[in-house]
C-alpha positions as CSV (number, residue, x, y, z in Angstrom):
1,X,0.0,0.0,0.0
2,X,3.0,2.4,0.5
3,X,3.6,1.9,-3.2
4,X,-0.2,2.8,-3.9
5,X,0.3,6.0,-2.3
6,X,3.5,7.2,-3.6
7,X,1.7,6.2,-7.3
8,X,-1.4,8.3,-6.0
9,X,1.3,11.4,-4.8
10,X,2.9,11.2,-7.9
11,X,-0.3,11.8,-10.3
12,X,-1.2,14.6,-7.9
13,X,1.9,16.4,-7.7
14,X,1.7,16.1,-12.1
15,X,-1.3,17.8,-11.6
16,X,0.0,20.7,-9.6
17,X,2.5,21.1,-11.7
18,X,0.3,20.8,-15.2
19,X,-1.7,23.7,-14.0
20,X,1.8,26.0,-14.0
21,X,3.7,24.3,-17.3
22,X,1.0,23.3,-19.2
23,X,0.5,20.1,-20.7
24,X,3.5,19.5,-23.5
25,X,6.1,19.4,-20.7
26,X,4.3,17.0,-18.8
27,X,2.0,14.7,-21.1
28,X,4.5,12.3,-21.3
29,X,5.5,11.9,-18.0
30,X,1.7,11.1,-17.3
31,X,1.7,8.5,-20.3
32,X,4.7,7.2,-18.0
33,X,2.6,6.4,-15.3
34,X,-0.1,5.2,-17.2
35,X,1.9,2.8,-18.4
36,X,3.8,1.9,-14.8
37,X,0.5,1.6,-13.2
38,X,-1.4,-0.5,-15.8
39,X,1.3,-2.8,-15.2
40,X,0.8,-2.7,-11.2
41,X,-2.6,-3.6,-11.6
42,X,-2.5,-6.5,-14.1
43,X,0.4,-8.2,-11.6
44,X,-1.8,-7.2,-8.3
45,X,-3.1,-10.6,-6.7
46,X,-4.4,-8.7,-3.7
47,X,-8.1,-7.2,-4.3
48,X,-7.4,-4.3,-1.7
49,X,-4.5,-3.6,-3.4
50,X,-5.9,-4.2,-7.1
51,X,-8.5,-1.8,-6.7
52,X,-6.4,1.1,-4.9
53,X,-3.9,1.1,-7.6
54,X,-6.6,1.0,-10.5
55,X,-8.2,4.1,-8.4
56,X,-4.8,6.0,-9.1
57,X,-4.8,4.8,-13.0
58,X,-8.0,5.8,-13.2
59,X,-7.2,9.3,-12.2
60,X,-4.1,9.4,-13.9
61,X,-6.1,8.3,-16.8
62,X,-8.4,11.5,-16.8
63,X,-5.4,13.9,-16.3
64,X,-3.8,12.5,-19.2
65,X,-6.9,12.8,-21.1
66,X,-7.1,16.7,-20.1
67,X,-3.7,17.3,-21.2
68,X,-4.3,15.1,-24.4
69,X,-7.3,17.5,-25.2
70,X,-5.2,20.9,-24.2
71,X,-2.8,19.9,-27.4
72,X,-5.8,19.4,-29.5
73,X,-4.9,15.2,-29.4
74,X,-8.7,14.6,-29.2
75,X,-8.7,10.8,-30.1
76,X,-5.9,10.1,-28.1
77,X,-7.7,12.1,-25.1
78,X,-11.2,10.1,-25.7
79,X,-9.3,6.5,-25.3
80,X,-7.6,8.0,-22.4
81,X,-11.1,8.4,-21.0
82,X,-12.1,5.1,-21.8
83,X,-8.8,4.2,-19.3
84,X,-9.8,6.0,-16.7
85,X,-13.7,4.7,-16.7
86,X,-12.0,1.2,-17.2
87,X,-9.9,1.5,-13.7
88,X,-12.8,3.2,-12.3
89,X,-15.2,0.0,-12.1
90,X,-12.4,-1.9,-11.3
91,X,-11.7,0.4,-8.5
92,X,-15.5,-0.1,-7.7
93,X,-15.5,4.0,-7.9
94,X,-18.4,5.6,-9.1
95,X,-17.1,8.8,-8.0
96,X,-14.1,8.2,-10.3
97,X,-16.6,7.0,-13.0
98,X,-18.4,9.9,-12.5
99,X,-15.4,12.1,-13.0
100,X,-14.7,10.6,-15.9
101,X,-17.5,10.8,-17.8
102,X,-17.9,14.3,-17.0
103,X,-14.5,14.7,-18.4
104,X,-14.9,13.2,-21.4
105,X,-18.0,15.1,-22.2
106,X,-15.3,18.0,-23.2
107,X,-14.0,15.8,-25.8
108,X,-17.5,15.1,-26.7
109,X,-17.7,19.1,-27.2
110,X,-14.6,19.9,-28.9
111,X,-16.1,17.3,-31.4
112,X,-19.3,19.2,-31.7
113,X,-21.2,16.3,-30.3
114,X,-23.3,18.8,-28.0
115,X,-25.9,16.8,-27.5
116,X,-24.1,13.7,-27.0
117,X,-21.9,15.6,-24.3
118,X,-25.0,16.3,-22.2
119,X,-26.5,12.7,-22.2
120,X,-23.1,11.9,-21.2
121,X,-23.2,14.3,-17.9
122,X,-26.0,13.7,-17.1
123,X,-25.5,9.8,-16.7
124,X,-22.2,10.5,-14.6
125,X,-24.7,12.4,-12.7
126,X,-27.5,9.5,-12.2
127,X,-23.9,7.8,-10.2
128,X,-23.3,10.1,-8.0
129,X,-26.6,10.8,-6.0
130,X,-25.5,11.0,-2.4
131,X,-22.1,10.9,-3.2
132,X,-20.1,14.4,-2.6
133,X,-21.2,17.9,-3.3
134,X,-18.6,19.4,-4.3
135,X,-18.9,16.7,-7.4
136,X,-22.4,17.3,-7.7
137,X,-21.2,21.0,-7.8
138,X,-19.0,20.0,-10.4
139,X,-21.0,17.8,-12.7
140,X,-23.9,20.6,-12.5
141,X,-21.6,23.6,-14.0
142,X,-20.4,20.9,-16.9
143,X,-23.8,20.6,-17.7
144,X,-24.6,24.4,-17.7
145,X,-21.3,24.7,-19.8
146,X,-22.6,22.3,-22.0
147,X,-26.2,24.2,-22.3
148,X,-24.4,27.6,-22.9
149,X,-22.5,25.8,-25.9
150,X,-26.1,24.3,-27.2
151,X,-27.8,28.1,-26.7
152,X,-30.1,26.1,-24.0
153,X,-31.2,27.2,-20.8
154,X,-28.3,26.6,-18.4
155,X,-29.0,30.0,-15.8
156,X,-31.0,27.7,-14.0
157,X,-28.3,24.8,-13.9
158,X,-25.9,27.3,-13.3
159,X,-27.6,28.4,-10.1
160,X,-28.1,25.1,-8.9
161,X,-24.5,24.2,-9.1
162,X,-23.6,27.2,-7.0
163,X,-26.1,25.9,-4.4
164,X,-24.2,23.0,-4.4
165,X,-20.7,24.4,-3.8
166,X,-20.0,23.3,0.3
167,X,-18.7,25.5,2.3
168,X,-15.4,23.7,3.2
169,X,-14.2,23.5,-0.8
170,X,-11.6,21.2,-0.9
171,X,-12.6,17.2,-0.4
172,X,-9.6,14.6,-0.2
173,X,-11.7,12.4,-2.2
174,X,-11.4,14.6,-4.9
175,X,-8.1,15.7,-5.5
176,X,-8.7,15.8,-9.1
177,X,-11.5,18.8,-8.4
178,X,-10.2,22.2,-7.7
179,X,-13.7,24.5,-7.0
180,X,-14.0,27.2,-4.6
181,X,-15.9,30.3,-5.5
182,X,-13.5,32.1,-7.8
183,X,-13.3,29.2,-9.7
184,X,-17.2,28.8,-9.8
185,X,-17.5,32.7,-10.8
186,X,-15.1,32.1,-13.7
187,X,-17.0,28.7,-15.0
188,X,-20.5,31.3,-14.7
189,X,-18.9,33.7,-16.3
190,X,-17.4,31.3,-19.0
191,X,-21.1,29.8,-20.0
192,X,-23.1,33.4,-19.4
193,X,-20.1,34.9,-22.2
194,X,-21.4,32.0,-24.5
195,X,-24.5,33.2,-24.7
196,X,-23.9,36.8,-24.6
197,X,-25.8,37.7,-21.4
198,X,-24.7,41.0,-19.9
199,X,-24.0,39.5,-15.8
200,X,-20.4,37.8,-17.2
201,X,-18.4,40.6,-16.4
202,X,-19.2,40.8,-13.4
203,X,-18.5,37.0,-12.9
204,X,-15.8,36.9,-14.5
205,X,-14.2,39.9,-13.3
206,X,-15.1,38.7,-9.6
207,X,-12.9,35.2,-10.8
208,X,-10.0,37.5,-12.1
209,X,-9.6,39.1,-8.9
210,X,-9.8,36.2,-6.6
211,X,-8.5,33.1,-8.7
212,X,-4.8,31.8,-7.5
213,X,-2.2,32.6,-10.2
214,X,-1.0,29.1,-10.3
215,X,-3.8,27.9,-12.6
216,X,-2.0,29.6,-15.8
217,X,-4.6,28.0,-18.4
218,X,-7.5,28.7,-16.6
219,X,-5.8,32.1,-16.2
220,X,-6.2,32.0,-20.2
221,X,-9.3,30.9,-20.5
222,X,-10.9,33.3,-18.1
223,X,-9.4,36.2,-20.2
224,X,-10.5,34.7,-23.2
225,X,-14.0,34.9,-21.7
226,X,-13.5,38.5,-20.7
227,X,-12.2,39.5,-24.1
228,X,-15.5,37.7,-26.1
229,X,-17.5,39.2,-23.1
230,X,-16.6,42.7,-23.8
231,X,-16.9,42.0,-27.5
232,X,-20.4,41.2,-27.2
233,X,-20.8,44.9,-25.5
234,X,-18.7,46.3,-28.2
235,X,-15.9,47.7,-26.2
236,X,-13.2,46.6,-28.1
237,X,-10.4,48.3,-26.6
238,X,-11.1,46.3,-23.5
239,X,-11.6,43.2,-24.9
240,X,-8.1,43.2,-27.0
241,X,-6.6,43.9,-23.4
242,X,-7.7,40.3,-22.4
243,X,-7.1,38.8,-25.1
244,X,-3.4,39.7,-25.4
245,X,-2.9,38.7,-21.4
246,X,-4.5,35.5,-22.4
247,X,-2.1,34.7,-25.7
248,X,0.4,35.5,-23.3
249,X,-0.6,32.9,-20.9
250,X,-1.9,30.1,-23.3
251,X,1.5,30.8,-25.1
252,X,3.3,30.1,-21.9
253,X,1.8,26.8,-21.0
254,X,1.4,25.9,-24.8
255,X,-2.4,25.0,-24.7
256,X,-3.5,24.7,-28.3
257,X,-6.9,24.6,-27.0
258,X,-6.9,28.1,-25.7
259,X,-5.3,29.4,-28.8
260,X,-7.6,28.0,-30.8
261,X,-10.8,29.9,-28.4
262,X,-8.4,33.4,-29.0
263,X,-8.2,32.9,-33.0
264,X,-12.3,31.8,-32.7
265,X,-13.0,35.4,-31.2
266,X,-11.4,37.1,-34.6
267,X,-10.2,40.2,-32.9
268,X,-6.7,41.2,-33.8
269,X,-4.7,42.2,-30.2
C-alpha cells in the first residue's frame, strides 16, 4: 500500500505542476505512469491492493486525457477516458466513473457532439446521487457549460450548481477537483459569455480578482472569456486587453486549446 500512495502522490503532484507548465512538458511523464500503473494492476493478486492502484490509474487516466485535449490530441484524449472509466469500475469507484465521464464530455464538445456531451453528464450524474457535493457542484456547472455551448437554458443549472458548492471547498476524495468560488464565478462567467448575457463581467471579473495565479490555463481561459464578453458589448479596446494577457498565458503553457478559443473570437490584439 505504500507503493499505492506514492503512485497516487505522484499523479497529484503532475497535476499541480500541469496547472503551472501546461501540458507538453508534462503529457508524457503522465503517459509514464499510465503505463507503470497499468502494469501494477495486471500483476496485483491482492483485491485491496488491485483496486487502490486502478483508483490511481484511473485518475491518472483523466489527467492525461485533459492534457491530451489541451494539445488538440482529441482521439488520443477520448481513449484515455475510456482508461480511466475502465480503472474506475475496477476500482469499484463511481465517484471516479463519474469524474470521468464528466470529463470526457469536453471531448465530446470539442467534437461538436453537443448533444451527446450532455447525455453523457448527465448519466455521470445519475452515479453520484448522495455521493459528494462538491462533485455534484462540479458535474452541474459541466452541464450548464454544455447548455451555454447548445444556446439552451443553463441559468437555471448554473444556479443550482452554485447551491451545491459546500462551504469547506476542498474534499480529499477529490483531489482531481479544484472548485471554490473564484473558480465557480469564472465557469459562470465562462457559460453566461457563451451566450452573450450582460451578468459575465461581473462573474468573470469577480474570478479575475480572486483566482490563484498558479492555474495559468485557466488564467487563459478566463481572459479569453472576458475579451469575447466585452466583445459582445462592443468595447473593443477592452476586450483586446484580455485577449493579449491570455495569448500570453496560453502561449506560456502551450495550450493549443486556448489558442484556438483566441483565433475563434477574430479580434486582432
Amino acid at each position: 500500500m505504500s507503493l499505492v500512495q506514492q503512485m497516487h502522490r505522484q499523479v497529484h503532484h503532475i497535476r499541480i505542476l500541469d496547472r503551472r507548465l501546461g501540458a507538453p512538458s508534462l503529457l508524457e511523464q503522465t503517459r509514464s505512469v499510465i503505463t507503470t500503473l497499468t502494469e501494477l494492476v495486471s500483476h496485483s493478486l491482492k483485491p485491496s491492493v488491485r483496486q487502490a492502484l486502478a483508483a490511481a490509474l484511473s485518475d491518472a487516466g483523466a489527467l492525461t486525457a485533459w492534457q491530451a485535449l489541451d494539445v488538440g490530441a482529441i482521439q488520443q484524449a477520448w481513449n484515455h477516458y475510456e482508461i480511466a472509466k475502465s480503472a474506475a469500475r475496477e476500482a469499484n469507484s463511481l465517484v471516479l466513473l463519474a469524474h470521468a465521464m464528466g470529463e470526457q464530455a469536453y471531448a465530446l464538445h470539442d467534437l461538436g457532439r453537443l448533444t451527446d456531451a450532455l447525455s453523457l453528464v448527465r448519466g455521470a450524474q445519475s452515479l453520484t446521487k448522495g455521493g459528494p457535493a462538491l462533485l455534484a457542484c462540479w458535474l452541474r456547472a459541466v452541464e450548464g457549460e454544455t447548455q451555454a455551448a447548445l444556446a439552451d437554458e443553463c441559468r437555471r443549472t448554473l444556479e443550482h450548481s452554485a447551491a451545491l458548492l459546500p462551504a469547506e471547498p476542498e474534499d480529499p476524495r477529490l483531489p482531481f477537483i479544484a472548485l471554490d468560488e473564484s473558480h465557480h464565478a469564472r465557469w459562470r462567467g465562462h457559460c453566461l459569455a457563451r451566450i452573450g448575457d450582460a451578468d459575465a463581467i461581473s462573474h468573470l471579473t469577480t474570478a479575475l480578482d480572486q483566482m490563484d495565479s498558479a492555474f495559468v490555463r485557466a488564467g487563459a481561459g478566463l481572459r479569453c472569456d472576458l475579451a469575447q464578453a466585452f466583445v459582445t458589448r462592443g468595447e473593443l479596446d477592452e476586450a483586446r486587453q484580455h485577449l493579449r494577457g491570455a495569448r500570453l498565458l496560453a502561449n506560456r503553457v502551450g495550450s493549443v486549446r486556448q489558442r484556438r478559443r483566441i483565433m475563434s473570437i477574430g479580434l486582432a490584439a
